[in-house]
C-alpha positions in Angstrom: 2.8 6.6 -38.0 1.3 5.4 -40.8 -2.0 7.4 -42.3 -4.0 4.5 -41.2 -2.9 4.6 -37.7 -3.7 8.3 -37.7 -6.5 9.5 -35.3 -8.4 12.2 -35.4 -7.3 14.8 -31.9 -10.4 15.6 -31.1 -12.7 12.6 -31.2 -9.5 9.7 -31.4 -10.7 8.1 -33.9 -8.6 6.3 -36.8 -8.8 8.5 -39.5 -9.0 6.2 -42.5 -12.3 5.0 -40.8 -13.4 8.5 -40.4 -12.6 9.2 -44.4 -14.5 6.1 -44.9 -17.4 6.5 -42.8 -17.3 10.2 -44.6 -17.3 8.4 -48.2 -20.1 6.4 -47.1 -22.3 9.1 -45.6 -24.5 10.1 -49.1 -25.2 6.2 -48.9 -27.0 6.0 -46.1 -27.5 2.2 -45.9 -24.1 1.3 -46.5 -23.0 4.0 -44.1 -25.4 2.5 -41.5 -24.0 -1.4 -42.1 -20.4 0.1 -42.7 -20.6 2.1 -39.4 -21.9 -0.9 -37.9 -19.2 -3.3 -38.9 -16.4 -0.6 -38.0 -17.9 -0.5 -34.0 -18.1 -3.8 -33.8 -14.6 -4.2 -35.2 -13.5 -1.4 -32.4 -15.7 -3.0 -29.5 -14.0 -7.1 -30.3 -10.5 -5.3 -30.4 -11.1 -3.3 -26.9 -13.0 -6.2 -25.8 -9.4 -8.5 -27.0 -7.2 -5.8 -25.5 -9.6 -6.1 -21.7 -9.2 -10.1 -21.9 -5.1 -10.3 -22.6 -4.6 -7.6 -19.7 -6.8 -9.7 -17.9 -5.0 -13.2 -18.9 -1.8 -11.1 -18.0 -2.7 -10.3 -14.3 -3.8 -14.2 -14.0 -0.5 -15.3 -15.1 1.5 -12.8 -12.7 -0.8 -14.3 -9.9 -0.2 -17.7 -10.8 3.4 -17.0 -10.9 3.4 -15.4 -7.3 1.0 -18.8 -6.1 3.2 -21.0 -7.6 6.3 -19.2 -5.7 4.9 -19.6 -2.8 4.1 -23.1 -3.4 7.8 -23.9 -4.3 8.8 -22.1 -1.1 6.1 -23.9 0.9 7.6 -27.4 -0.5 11.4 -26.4 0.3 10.1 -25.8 4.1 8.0 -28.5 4.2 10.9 -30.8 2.9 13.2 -29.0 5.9 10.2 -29.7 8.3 10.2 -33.5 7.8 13.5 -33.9 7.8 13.3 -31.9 11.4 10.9 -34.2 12.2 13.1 -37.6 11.1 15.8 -36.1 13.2 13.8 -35.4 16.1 11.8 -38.6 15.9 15.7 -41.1 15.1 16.7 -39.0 18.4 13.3 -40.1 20.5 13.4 -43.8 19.4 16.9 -44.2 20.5 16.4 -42.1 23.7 13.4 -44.5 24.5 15.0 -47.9 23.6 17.9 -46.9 26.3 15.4 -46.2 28.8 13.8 -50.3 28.1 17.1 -51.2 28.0 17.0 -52.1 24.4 20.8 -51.6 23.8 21.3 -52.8 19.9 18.3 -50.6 19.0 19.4 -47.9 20.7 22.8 -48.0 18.9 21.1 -48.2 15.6 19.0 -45.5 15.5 21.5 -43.2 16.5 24.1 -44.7 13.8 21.4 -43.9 11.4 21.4 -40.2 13.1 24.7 -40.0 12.7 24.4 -40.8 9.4 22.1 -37.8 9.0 24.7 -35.6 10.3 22.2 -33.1 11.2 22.3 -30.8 14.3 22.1 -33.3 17.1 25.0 -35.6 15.8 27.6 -35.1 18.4 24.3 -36.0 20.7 23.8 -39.3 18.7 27.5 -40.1 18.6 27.5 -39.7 22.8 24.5 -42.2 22.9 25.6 -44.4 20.3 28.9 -45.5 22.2 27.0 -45.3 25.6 24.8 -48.1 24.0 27.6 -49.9 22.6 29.1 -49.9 25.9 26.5 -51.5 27.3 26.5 -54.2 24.8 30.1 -54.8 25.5 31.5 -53.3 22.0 34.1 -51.7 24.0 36.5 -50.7 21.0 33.3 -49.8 19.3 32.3 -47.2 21.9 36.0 -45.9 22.2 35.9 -45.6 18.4 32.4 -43.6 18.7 33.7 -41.4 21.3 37.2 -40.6 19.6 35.1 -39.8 16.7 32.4 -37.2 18.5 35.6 -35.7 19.9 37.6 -35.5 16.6 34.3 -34.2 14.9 33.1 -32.1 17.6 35.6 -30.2 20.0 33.8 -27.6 21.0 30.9 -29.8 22.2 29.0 -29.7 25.2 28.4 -33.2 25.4 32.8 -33.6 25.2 32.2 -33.5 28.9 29.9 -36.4 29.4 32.0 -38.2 26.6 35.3 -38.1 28.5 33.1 -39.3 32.2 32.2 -42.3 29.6 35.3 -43.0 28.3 37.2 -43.6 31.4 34.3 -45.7 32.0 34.8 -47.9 29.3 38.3 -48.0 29.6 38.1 -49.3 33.5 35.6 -52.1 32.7 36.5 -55.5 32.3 36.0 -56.0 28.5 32.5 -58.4 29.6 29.0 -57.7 28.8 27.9 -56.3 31.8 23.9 -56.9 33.1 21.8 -54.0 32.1 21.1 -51.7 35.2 18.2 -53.0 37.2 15.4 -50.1 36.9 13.9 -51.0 40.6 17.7 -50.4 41.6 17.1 -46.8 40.2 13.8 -46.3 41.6 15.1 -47.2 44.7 17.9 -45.3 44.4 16.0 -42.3 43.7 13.7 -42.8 47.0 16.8 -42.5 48.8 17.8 -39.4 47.6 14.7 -38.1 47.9 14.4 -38.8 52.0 18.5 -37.4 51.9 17.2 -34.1 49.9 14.0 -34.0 52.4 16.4 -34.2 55.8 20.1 -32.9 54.2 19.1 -30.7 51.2 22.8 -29.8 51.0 24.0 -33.2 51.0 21.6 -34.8 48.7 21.9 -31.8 46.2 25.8 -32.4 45.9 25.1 -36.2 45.2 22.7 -35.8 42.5 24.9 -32.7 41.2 27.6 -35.8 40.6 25.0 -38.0 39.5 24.5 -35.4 36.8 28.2 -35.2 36.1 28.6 -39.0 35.9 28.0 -41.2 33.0 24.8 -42.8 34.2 22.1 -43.6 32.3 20.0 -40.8 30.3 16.9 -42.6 32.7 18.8 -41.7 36.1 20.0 -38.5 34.9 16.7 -37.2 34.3 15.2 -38.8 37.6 18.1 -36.9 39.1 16.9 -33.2 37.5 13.1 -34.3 38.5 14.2 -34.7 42.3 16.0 -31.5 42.2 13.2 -29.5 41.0 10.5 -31.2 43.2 12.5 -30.3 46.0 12.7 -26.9 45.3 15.0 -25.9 48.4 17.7 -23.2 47.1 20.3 -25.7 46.9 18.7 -27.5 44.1 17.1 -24.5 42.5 21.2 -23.6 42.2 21.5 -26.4 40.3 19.4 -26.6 38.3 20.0 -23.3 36.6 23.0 -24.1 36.5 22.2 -26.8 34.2 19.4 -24.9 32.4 22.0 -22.2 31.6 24.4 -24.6 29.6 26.5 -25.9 32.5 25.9 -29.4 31.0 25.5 -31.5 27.9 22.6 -30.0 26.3 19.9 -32.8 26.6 20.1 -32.2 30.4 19.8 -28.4 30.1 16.0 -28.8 28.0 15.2 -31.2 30.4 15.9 -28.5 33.0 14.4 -26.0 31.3 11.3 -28.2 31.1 11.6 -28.4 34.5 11.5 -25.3 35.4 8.6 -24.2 33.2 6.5 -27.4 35.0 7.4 -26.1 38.7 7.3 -22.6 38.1 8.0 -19.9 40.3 9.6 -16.4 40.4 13.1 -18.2 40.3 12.2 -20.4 37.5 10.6 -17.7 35.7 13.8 -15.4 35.9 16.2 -18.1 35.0 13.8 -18.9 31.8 14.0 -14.8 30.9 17.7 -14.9 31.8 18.6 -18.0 29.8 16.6 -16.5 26.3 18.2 -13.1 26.3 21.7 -14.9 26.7 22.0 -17.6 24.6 21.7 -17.8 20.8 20.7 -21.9 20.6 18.1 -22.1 18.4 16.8 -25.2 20.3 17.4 -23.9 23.5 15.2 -20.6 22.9 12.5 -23.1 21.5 12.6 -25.2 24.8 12.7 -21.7 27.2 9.5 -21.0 24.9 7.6 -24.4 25.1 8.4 -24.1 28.9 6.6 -20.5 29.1 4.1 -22.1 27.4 4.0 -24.9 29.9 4.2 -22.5 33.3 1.1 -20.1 31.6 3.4 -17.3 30.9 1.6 -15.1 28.2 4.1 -12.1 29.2 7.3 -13.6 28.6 5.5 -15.3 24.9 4.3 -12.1 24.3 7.9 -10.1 25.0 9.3 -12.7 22.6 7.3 -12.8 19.9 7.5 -9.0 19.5 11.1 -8.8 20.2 12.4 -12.3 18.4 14.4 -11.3 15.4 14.5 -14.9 14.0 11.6 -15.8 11.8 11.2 -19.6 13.1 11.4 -18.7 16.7 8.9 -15.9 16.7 6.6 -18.0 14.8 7.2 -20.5 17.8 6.4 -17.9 20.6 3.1 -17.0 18.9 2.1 -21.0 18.3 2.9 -21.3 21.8 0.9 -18.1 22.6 -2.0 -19.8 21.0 -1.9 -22.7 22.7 -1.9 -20.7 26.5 -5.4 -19.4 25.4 -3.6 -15.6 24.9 -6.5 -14.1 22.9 -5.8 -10.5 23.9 -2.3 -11.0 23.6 -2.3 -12.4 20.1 -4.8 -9.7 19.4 -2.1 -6.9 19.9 0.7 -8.6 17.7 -1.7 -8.7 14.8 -2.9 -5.3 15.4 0.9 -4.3 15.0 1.8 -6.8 12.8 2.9 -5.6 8.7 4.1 -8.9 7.5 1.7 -11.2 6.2 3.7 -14.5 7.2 3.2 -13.9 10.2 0.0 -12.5 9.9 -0.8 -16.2 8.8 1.0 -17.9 11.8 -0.4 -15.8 14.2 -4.3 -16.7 12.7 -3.1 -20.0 13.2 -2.5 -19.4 16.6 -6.1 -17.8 17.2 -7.1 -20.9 15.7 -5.2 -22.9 18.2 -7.1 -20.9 21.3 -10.4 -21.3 19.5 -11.3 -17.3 19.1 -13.3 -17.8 16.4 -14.6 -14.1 16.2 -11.5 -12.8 16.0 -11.4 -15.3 12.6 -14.6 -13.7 11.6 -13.7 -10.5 11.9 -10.3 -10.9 9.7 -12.3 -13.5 7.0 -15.2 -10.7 6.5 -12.3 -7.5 7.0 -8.6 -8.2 5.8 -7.5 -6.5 2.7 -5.1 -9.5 2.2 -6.9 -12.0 -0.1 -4.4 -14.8 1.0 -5.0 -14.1 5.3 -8.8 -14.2 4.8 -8.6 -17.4 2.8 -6.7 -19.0 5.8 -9.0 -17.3 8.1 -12.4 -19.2 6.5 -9.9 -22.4 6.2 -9.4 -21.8 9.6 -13.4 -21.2 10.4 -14.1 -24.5 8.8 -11.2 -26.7 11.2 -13.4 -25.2 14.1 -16.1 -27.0 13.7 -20.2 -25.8 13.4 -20.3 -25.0 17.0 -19.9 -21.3 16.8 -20.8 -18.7 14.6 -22.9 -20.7 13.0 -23.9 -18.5 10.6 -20.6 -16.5 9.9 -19.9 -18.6 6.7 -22.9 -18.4 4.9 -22.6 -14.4 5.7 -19.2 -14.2 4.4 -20.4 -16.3 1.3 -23.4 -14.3 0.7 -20.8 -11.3 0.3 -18.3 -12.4 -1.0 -17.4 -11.4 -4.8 -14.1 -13.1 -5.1 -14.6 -16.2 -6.6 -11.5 -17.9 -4.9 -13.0 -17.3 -1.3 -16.6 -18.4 -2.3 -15.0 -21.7 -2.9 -12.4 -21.4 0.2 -15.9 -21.2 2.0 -17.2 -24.5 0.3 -14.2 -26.1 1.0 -14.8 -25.1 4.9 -18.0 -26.3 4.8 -17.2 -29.8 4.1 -14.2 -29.5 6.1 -17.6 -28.9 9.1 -19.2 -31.9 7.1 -22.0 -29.4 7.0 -24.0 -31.1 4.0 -26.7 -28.6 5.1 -25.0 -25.5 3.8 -23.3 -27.3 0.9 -27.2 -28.0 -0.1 -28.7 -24.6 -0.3 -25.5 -23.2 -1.9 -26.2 -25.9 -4.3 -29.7 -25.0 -5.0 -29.6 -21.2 -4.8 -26.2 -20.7 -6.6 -26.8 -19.0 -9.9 -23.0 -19.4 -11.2 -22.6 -22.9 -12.6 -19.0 -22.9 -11.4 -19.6 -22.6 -8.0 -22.6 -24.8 -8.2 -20.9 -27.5 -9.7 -17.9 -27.2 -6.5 -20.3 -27.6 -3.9 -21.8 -30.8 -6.0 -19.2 -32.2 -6.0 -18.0 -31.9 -1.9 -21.2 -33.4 -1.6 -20.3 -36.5 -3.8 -18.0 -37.3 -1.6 -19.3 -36.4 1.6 -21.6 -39.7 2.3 -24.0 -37.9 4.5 -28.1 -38.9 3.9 -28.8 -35.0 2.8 -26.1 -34.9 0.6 -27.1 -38.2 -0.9 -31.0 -37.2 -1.1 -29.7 -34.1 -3.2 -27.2 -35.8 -5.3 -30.5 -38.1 -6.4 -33.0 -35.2 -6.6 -30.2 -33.9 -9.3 -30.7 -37.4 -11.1 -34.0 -37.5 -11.2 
């Protein structure tokens, strides 16, 4: 260490200042405007040192926000895809049910294309459509190729039915299947279920097993659990437990969650704990969600291992009203991802308190900013008066404005006005103008012009 670095042990100060503060002493004005200089000096260095600790800390949270927002974009671009997938997959399924053949046999080309999860699905539907057209060869072609691609499918099954199908037709265009022949069709079975349960289950069991339209198959599953007789209960857990192609097994499981039951219920629980489809589990939970069962969403989204799916059981939670229930997961709950999907499900069934109470409590700055966001979906109607607590006691800047931004989220011009005219920090002031600007209420508009006057 250089003499000039030196400080003196007992007071820690440099000791080329203290020699020259020293030297200065029998001058007493100097010493006065030399001492002075020398503090100052010390206080814009410590003041220097405060700010660049300060600008560091900023930077590591920027760094962590902008993380987050690269891992946010990567699961947003996987959630739209999902969603194309989902939404190819719904159009075809819809133009087969209007007949609309050609259509149908485009949108799931362009699935298979995507050769995402439900492609040996699209390549089934695709050559049922072309067989309906008449493109025999192309169908054949489709099918050899879902069961080249695919061996292991579940939907190999249905494929072969439709194959044979293909291969025993004459080679013409044959007239697409009449739907008041189905309706009728379905009457029937419904009077043989009603007077021969046994009977009428077997035929719609084939019915299920045959290659008929995904229309008739799904009338067939409806008429079995309307019936509700232990004969078609059989069946259709059998279906819901994977003994079919998989599109029939969620429509079971749908089903089952809209008819309900101790039966249903237990082939729901049984189905979850065995199988490890992702898709399936999502269907079992959408059906609890369907039947009212808070217990069995409540046993999954504490047990559920995987990330997406527990995130599921608690949206699903949310939407069954299960305030208590969601209460105890975030009582026990340490991570705060889900921490943030489970105030999104409070959210979803409107407990606004329990909002509050986490926006005015959380030590997590992030869950109490998505808390007020969350205040300010809900509307005006209730609590009132929660915001403007919050913002009155607030001291972190980035949640005074998270309020703002709920307030015009409300369109509450009301509150954005007397933040605007009470707030001292010119900042936040300025924020709330400019909601206000774009707001196009007559308050906001009478302030805006008070400003330019």
């Amino acid at each position: 260490m250089s003499f000039g670095e030196q400080r003196n042990p007992r007071t820690g100060v440099c000791l080329a200042a203290t020699l020259l503060l020293t030297s200065l002493a029998a001058r007493p004005v100097f010493a006065r405007e030399a001492s002075g200089r020398l503090f100052a000096a010390w206080q814009e260095q410590d003041n220097n040192r405060e700010q660049e600790r300060l600008d560091r800390e900023q930077e590591a949270r920027d760094r962590e926000h902008e993380k987050r927002d690269r891992e946010q974009e990567v699961r947003d671009r996987e959630q739209e895809r999902a969603e194309r997938l989902e939404e190819l997959y719904d159009d075809g399924r819809e133009a087969l049910d209007e007949d609309h053949f050609e259509q149908a046999a485009h949108k799931f080309a362009e699935l298979v294309q995507m050769n995402g999860p439900q492609t040996d699905a699209a390549l089934y539907w695709k050559a049922y459509a072309e067989n309906k057209q008449g493109k025999k060869e192309a169908a054949l072609s489709s099918i050899a190729d879902l069961k080249r691609r695919f061996p292991q499918s579940r939907w190999k099954k249905d494929a072969e039915a439709l194959e044979i199908e293909t291969r025993q037709s004459s080679g013409q265009t044959p007239n697409p299947e009449a739907v008041a022949d189905e309706d009728l069709k379905m009457l029937a079975l419904q009077g043989v279920m009603n007077n021969d349960p046994v009977r009428g289950a077997q035929i719609l069991a084939n019915k299920l097993n045959g290659p008929g339209s995904p229309k008739e198959k799904s009338k067939a599953l409806f008429v079995l659990a309307q019936s509700g007789t232990p004969e078609a209960m059989d069946i259709l857990g059998k279906v819901a437990l994977g003994q079919s192609n998989p599109e029939l097994q969620r429509e079971a499981v749908k089903y089952l969650g809209m008819f309900g039951g101790k039966r249903s219920r237990a082939t729901l629980q049984q189905l979850y704990s065995s199988t490890s489809d992702e898709g399936v589990k999502r269907a079992v939970l959408r059906s609890y969600m369907i039947s009212g069962d808070r217990e069995s969403l409540l046993a999954a989204a504490r047990s559920e291992k995987n990330d997406s799916l527990k995130r599921e059981a608690i949206r699903q939670l949310g939407l069954t009203g299960g305030e208590s229930e969601l209460q105890q997961l975030y009582q026990a709950e340490a991570s705060p991802e889900v921490k943030r999907e489970l105030l999104q499900a409070f959210f979803l069934a409107g407990d606004s308190a329990k909002l509050v109470q986490v926006a005015q409590n959380e030590k997590d700055v992030e869950l109490r900013r998505t808390a007020i966001h969350n205040l300010g979906l809900m509307g005006t109607g209730r609590d009132a008066n929660a915001l403007q607590t919050i913002y009155a006691k607030e001291t972190d800047r980035s949640l005074k404005e998270e309020v703002l931004n709920a307030y015009f989220l409300q369109g509450n011009a009301t509150a954005l006005v007397a933040i605007a005219r009470a707030e001292k920090d010119p900042a936040l002031k300025r924020r709330a103008v400019e909601k206000l600007s774009v707001m196009g209420s007559k308050e906001a508009t009478d302030y805006l012009m008070e400003l330019l006057k």
